[in-house]
Short mmCIF file of the C-alpha atoms (twelve columns), coordinates in Angstrom:
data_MODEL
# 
_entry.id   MODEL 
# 
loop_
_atom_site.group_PDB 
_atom_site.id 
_atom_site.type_symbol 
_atom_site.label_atom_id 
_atom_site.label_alt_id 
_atom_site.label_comp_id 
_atom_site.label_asym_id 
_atom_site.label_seq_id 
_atom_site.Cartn_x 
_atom_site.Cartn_y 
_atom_site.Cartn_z 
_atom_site.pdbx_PDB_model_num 
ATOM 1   C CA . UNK A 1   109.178 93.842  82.615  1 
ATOM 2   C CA . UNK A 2   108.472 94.554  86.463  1 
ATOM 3   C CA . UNK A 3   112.291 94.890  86.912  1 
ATOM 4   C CA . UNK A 4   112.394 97.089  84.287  1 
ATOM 5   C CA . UNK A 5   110.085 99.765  85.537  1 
ATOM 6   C CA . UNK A 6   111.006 99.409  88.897  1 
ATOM 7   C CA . UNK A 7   114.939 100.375 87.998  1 
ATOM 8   C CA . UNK A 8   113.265 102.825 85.976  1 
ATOM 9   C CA . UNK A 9   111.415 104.300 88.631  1 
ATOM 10  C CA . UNK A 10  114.003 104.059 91.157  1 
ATOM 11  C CA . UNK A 11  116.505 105.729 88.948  1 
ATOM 12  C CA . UNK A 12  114.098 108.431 88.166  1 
ATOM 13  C CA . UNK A 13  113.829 108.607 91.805  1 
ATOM 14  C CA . UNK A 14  117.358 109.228 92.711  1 
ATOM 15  C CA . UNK A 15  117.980 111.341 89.639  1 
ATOM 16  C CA . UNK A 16  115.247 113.944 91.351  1 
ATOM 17  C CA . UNK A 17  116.988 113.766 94.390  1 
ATOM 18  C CA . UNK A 18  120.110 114.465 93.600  1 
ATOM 19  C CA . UNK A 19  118.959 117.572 91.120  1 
ATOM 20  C CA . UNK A 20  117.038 119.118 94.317  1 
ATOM 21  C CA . UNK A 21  120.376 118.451 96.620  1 
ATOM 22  C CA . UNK A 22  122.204 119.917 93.542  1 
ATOM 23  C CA . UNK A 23  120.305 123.106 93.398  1 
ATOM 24  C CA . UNK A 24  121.023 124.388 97.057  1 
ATOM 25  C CA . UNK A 25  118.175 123.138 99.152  1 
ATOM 26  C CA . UNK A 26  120.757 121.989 101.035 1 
ATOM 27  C CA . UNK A 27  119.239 122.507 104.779 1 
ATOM 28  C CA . UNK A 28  120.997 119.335 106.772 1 
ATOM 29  C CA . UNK A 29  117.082 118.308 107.704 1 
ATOM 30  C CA . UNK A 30  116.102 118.130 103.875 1 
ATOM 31  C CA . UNK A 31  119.239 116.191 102.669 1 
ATOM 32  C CA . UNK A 32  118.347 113.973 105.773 1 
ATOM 33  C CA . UNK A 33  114.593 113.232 104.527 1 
ATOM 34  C CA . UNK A 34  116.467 112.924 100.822 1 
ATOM 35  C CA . UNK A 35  118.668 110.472 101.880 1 
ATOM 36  C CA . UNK A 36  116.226 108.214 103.780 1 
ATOM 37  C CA . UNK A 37  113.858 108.090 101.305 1 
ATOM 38  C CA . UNK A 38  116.769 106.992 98.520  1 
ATOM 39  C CA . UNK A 39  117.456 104.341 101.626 1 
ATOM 40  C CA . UNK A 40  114.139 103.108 101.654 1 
ATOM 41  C CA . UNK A 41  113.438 103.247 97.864  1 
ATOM 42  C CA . UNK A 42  116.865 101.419 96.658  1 
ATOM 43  C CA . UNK A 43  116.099 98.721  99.119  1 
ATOM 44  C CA . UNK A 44  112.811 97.911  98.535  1 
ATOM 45  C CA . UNK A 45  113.012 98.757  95.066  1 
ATOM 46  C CA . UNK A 46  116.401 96.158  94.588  1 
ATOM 47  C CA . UNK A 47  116.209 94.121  91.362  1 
ATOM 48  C CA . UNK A 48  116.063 90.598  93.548  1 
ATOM 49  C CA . UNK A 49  112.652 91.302  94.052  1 
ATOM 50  C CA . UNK A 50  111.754 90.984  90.381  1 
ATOM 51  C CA . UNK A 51  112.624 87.277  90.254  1 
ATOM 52  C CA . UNK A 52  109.714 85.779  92.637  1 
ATOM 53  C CA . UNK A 53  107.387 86.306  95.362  1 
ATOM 54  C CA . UNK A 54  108.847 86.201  98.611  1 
ATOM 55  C CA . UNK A 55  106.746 85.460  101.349 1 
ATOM 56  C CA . UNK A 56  106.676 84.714  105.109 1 
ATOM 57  C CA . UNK A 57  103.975 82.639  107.024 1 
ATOM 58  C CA . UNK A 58  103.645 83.658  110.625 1 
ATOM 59  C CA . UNK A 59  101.410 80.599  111.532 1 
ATOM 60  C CA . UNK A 60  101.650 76.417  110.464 1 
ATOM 61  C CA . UNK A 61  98.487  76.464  108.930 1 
ATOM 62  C CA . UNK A 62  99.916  79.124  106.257 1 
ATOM 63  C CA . UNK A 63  103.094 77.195  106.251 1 
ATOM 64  C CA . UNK A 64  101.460 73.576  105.183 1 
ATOM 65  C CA . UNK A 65  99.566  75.360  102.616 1 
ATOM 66  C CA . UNK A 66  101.757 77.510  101.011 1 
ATOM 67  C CA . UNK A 67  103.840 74.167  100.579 1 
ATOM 68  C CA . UNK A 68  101.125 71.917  99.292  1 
ATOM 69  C CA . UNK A 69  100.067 74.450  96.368  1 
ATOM 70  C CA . UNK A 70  104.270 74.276  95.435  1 
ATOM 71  C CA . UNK A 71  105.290 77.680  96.870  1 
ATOM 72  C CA . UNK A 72  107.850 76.508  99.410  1 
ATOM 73  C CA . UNK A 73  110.634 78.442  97.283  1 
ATOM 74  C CA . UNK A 74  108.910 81.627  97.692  1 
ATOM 75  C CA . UNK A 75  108.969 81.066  101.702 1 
ATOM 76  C CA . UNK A 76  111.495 83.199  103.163 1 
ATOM 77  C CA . UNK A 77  110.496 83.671  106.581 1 
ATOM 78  C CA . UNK A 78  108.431 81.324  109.084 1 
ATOM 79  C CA . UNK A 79  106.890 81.743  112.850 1 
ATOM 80  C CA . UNK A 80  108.876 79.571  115.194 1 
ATOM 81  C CA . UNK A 81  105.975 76.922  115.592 1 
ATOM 82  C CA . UNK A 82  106.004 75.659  111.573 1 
ATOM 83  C CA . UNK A 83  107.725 72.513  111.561 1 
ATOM 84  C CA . UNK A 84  105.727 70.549  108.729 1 
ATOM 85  C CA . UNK A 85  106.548 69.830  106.105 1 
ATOM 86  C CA . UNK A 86  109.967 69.567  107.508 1 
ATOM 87  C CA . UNK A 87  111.397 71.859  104.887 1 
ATOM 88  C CA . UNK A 88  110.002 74.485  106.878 1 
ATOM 89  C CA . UNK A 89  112.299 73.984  109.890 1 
ATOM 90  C CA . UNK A 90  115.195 75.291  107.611 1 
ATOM 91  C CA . UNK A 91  113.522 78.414  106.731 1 
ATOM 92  C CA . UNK A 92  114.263 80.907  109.102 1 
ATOM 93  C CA . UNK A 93  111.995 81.474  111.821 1 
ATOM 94  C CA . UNK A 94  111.021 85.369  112.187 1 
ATOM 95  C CA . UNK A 95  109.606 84.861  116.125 1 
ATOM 96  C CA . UNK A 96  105.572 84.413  116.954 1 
ATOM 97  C CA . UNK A 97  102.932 85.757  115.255 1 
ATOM 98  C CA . UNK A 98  101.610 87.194  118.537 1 
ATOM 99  C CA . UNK A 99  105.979 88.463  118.798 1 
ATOM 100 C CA . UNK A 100 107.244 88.849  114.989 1 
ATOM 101 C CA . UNK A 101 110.741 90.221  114.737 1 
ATOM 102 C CA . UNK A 102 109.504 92.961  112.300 1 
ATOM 103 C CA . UNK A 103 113.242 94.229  112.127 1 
ATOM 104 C CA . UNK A 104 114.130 90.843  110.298 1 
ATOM 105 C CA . UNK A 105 110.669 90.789  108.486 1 
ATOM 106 C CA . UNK A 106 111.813 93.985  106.809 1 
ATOM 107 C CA . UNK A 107 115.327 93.045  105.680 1 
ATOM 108 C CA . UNK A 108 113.604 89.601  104.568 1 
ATOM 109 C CA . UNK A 109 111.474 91.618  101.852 1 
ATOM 110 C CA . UNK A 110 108.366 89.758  101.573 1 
ATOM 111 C CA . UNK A 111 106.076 90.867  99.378  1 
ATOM 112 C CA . UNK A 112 103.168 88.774  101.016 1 
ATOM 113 C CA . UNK A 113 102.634 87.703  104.918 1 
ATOM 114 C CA . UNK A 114 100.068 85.071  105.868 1 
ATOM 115 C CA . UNK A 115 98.976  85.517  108.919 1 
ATOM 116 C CA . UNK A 116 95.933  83.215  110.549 1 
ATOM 117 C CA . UNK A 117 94.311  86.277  112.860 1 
ATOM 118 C CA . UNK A 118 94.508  90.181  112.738 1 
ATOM 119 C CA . UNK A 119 98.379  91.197  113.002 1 
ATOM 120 C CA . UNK A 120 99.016  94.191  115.624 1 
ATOM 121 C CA . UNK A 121 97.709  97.065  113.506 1 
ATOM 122 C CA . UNK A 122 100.736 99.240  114.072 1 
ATOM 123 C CA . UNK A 123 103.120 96.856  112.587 1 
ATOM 124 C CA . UNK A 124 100.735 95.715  110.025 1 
ATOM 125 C CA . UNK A 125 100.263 99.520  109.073 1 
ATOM 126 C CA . UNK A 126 104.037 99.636  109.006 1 
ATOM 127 C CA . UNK A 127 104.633 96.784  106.549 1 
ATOM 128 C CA . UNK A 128 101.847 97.586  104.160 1 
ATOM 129 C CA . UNK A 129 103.644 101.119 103.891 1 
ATOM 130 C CA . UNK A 130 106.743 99.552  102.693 1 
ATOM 131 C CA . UNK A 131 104.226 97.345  99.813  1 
ATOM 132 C CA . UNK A 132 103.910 94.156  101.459 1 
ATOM 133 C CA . UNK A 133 100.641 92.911  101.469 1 
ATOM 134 C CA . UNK A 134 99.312  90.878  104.502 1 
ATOM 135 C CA . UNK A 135 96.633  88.301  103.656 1 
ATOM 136 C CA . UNK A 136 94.258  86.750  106.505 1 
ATOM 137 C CA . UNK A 137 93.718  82.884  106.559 1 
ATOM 138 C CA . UNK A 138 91.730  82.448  109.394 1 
ATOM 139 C CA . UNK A 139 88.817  80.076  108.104 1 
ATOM 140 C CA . UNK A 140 85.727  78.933  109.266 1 
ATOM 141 C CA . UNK A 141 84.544  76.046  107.692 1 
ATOM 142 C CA . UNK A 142 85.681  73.916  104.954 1 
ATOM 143 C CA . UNK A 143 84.469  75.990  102.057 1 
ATOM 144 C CA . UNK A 144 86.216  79.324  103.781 1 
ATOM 145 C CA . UNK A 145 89.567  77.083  103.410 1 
ATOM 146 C CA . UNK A 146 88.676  76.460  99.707  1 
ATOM 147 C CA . UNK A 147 88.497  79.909  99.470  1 
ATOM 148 C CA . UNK A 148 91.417  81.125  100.998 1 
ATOM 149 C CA . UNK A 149 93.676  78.442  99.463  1 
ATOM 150 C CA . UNK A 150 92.465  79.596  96.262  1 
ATOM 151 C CA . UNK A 151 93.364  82.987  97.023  1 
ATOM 152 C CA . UNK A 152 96.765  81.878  98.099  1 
ATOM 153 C CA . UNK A 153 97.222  80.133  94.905  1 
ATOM 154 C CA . UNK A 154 96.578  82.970  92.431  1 
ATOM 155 C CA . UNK A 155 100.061 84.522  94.418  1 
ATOM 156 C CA . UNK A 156 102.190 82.522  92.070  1 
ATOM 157 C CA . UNK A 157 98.891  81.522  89.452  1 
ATOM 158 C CA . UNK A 158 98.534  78.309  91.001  1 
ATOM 159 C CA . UNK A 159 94.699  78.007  90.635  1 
ATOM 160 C CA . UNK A 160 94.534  75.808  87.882  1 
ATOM 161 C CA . UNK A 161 96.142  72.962  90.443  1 
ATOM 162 C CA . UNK A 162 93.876  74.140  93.066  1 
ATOM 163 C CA . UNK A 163 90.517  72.713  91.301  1 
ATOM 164 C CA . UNK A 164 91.129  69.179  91.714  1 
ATOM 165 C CA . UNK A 165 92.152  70.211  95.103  1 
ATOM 166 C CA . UNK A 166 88.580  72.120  95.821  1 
ATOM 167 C CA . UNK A 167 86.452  69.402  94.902  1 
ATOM 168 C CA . UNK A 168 88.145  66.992  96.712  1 
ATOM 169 C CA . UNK A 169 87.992  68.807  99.995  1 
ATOM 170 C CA . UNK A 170 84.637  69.979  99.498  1 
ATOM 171 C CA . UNK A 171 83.664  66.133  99.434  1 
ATOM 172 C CA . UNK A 172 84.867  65.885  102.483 1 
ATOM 173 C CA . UNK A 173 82.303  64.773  104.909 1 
ATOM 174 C CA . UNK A 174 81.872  68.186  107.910 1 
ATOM 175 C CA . UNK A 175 81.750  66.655  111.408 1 
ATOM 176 C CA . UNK A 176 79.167  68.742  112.296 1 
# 
């Protein structure tokens, strides 16, 4: 169904454009703007992105949970410093999350990034403009981690795993 209305909407898309390039609005700075905007559509619009999440961690902590709630298939991208589980290391790295390669982020197509701390705000603003939505794990105690993984989980509707998860890290004694 989502790859259905997103053809549809991208072919309604290009259809418009080419009637307005069609009907002599043919300045070169308006068939410029027209053909970015196809660019940018087609791409992000592209019928891979129906079949699964894709999603890149930019810090371990993401990494190791996005793995233990079974999402490592959705992982496409990875900061340099995830190395466990050891899958990881053969997902390609996409820099730092203090130095992402946002150029490779973009032709990755994630439709999620976990990050651990506030991303730069310029590319953040930049990614979330192209629909990818960045989600903060930066807890603070254990039941802020319960939280968040649950969160995390309801990506791919993993939450009905997580609750045998929750209670047994809740138990966990704090060493506070």
């Amino acid at each position: 169904m989502l790859f259905r209305s997103w053809a549809q909407k991208r072919d309604r898309i290009l259809n418009k454009a080419l009637c307005l390039t069609k009907q002599g609005l043919g300045h070169s700075a308006l068939r410029y703007f027209v053909c970015a905007v196809l660019s940018i559509i087609l791409f992000i619009a592209s019928p891979d992105r129906a079949e699964g999440y894709r999603i890149i961690s930019l810090a371990p902590n993401t990494t190791e949970i996005l793995f233990a709630l079974g999402l490592g298939d959705s992982i496409v991208g990875v900061d340099e410093y995830s190395d466990y589980p050891a899958k990881a290391m053969a997902i390609e790295s996409v820099g730092t999350f203090l130095r992402p390669n946002i150029e490779r982020i973009i032709l990755l197509r994630p439709d999620y990034i976990l990050v651990n701390s506030d991303m730069d705000k310029d590319a953040a603003g930049y990614l979330e403009g192209l629909g990818v939505t960045i989600i903060k794990v930066a807890p603070e105690n254990v039941e802020e981690l319960c939280d968040k993984i649950e969160k995390i989980g309801l990506i791919d509707r993993k939450s009905t795993r997580l609750n045998s998860s929750h209670t047994d890290i809740s138990r966990m004694p704090s060493s506070a």
